[in-house]
C-alpha positions in Angstrom: 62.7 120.2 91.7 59.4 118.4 90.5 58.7 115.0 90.8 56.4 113.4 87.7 54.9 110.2 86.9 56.0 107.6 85.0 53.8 107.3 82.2 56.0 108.0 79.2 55.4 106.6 75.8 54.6 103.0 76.2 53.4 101.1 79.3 55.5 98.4 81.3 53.0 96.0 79.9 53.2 96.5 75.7 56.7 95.6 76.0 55.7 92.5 74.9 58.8 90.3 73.8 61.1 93.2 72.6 64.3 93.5 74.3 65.1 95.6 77.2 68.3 97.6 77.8 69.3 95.1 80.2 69.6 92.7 77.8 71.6 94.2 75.2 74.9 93.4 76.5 74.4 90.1 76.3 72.8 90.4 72.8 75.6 92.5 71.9 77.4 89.0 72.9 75.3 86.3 71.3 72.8 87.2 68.9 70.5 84.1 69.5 70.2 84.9 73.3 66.9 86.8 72.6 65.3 84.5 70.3 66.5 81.5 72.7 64.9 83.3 75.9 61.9 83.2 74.6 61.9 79.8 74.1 62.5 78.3 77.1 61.2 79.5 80.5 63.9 80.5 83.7 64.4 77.4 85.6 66.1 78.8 88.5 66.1 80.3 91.6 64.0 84.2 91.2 64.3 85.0 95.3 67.3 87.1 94.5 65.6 88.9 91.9 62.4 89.6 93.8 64.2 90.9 97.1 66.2 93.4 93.9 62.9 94.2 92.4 61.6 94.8 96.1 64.6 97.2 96.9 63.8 98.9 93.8 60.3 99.4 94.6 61.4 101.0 98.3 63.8 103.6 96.0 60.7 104.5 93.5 58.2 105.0 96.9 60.8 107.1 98.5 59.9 105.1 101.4 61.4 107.1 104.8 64.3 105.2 106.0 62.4 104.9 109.8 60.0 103.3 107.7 61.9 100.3 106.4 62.5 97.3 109.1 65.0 94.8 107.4 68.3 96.0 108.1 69.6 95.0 104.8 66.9 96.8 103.3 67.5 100.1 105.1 71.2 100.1 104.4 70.6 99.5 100.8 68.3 102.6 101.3 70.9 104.9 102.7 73.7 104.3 100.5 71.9 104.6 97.7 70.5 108.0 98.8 73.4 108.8 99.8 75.4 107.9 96.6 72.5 109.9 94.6 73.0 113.1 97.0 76.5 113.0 96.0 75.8 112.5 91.8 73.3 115.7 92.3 76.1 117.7 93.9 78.7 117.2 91.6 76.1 117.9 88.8 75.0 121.0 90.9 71.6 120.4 90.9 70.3 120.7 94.4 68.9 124.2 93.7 68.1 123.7 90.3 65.0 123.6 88.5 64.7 120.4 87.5 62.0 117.6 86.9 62.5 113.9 87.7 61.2 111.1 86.8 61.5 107.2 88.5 60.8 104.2 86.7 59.8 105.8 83.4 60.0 103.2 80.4 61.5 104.7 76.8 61.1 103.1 73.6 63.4 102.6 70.5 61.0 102.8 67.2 59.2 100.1 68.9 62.2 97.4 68.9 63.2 97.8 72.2 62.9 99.8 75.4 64.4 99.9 78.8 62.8 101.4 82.5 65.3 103.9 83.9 65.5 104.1 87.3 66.0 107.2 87.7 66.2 110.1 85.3 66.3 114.4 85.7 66.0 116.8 83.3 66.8 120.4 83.7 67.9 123.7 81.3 70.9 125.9 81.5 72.9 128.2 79.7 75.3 127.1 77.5 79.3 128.7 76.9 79.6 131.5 74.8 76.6 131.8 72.5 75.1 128.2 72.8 72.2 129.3 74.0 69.8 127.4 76.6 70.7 123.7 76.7 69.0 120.9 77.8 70.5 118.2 80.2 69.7 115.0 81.7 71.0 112.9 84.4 70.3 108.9 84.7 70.8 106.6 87.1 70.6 102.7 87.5 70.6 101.2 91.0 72.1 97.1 91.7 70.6 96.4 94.3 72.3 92.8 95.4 75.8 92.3 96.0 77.6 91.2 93.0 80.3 92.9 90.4 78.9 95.1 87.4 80.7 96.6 84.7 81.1 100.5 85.7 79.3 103.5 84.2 82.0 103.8 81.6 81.6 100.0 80.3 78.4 99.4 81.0 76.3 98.2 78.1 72.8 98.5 79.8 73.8 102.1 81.5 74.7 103.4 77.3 71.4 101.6 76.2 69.6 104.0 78.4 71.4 107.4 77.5 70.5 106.4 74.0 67.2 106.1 74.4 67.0 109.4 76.5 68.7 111.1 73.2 66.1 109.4 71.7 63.0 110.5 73.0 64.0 113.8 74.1 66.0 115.0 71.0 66.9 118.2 72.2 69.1 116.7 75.3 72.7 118.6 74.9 74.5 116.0 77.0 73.2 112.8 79.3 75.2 112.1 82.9 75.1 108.8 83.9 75.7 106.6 87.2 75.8 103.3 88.1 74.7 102.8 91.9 75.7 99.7 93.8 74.8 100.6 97.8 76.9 97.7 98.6 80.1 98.4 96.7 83.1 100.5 96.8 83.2 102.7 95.4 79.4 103.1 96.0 78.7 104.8 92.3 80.8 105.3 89.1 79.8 108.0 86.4 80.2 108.8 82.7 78.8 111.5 80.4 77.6 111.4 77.1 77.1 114.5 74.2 74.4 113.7 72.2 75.9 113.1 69.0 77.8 109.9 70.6 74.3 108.5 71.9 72.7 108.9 68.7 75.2 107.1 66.4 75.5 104.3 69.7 71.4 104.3 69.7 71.7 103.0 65.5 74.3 100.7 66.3 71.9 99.1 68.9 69.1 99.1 67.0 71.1 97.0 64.9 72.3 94.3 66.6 68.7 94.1 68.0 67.4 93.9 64.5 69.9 91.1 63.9 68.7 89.3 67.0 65.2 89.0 65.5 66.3 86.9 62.9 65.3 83.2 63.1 68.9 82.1 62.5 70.4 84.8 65.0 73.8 83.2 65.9 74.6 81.9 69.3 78.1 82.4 70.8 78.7 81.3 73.9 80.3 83.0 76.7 80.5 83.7 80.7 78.9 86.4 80.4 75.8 85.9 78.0 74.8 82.3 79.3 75.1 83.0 82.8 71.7 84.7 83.0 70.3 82.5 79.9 67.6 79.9 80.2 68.3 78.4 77.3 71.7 77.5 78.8 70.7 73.7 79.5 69.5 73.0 75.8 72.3 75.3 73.9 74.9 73.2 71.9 77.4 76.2 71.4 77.6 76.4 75.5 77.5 72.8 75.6 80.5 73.1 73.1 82.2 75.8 74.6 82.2 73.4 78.3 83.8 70.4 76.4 86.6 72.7 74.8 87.4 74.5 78.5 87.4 71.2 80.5 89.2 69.2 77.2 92.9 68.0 78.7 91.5 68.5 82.4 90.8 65.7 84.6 87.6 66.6 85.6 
């Protein structure tokens, strides 16, 4: 097992304004969301965020668990460990030759990009007469309590695999987890053959390209405005609130 840096392709800092993978499922939702965050600045509260981002940080560092003296912090530590231990077992990698990289950032033809929290790479033989086939294995960590949509449904999670496919073309098949220390179950998993990812990686693109537009569409939503600082100012969420509370004496 060898560990690498994470200078792939671009750096954190040319991402400019182009969207992220963690975006896309709520540009997937609303079309004007990207256009509109770059508008208007994040008026709330970012102490959540930085203790995530902080948590994150400890992961990358593979900071020793004696090592770490909030308690929160250290338990975050363990079950993620511990939840990544498990995903390497049931991929059979702990004697594997395999190389890994944490934090790596991958672009899409220079529209958009996401920062993978974890990702490993190794080679095996295939069934039959496939031949030596190349694998990968990602990983995304939430660090704060709070619900996520699983591996399976996860928008952010696919975004990744696709750009894995995407830079490393000859990737067979991508595993992927979703790792929340403070959940139950602690990870969920999907898997992905590369054919899927590629024809998921153009329908991305897509709606990203869309999104550019000037008059990208807004449509409100739970899920799309709840992160969006343009929430405030937006008439379709303003809309969408009169419709919901219409008839209800509130």
């Amino acid at each position: 097992m060898e560990t690498e840096s994470k200078d792939l392709n671009k750096s954190d800092k040319d991402r400019g304004e182009a969207p992220s993978a963690s975006k896309l499922g709520a540009i997937s939702l609303c079309r004007g969301h990207h256009n509109a965050n770059k508008i208007f600045p994040w008026y709330g509260e970012r102490s959540e965020a930085n203790e995530g981002t902080l948590r994150h940080e400890i992961e990358e560092n593979e900071v020793p668990l004696d090592e770490i003296e909030d308690e929160d912090r250290k338990i975050c530590a363990y079950n993620c460990r511990r939840a990544m231990r498990w995903c390497r077992e049931d991929l059979g990698l702990d004697n594997s030759d395999t190389t890994i990289e944490r934090e790596a950032r991958l672009w899409y033809d220079d529209k958009w990009s996401g920062q993978l929290d974890y990702m490993e790479t190794w080679s095996q033989m295939g069934k039959m007469d496939e031949g030596l086939l190349e694998y990968a294995f990602i990983a995304d960590y939430k660090m704060l309590r709070g619900n996520h949509d699983p591996a399976p449904e996860n928008i952010q999670l696919l975004a990744q695999a696709c750009l894995v496919t995407k830079n490393f073309p000859n990737i067979h098949k991508v595993y992927v987890a979703l790792i929340e220390p403070f959940q139950d179950p602690s990870y969920t998993t999907a898997s992905y053959s590369s054919s899927f990812l590629r024809g998921k990686g153009a329908e991305l693109n897509t709606i990203v390209l869309e999104a550019e537009q000037e008059d990208a569409p807004r449509t409100a939503g739970s899920v799309q405005c709840k992160w969006c600082s343009a929430l405030p100012f937006c008439p379709e969420a303003r809309e969408l609130l009169k419709t919901t509370l219409k008839g209800k004496n509130i």
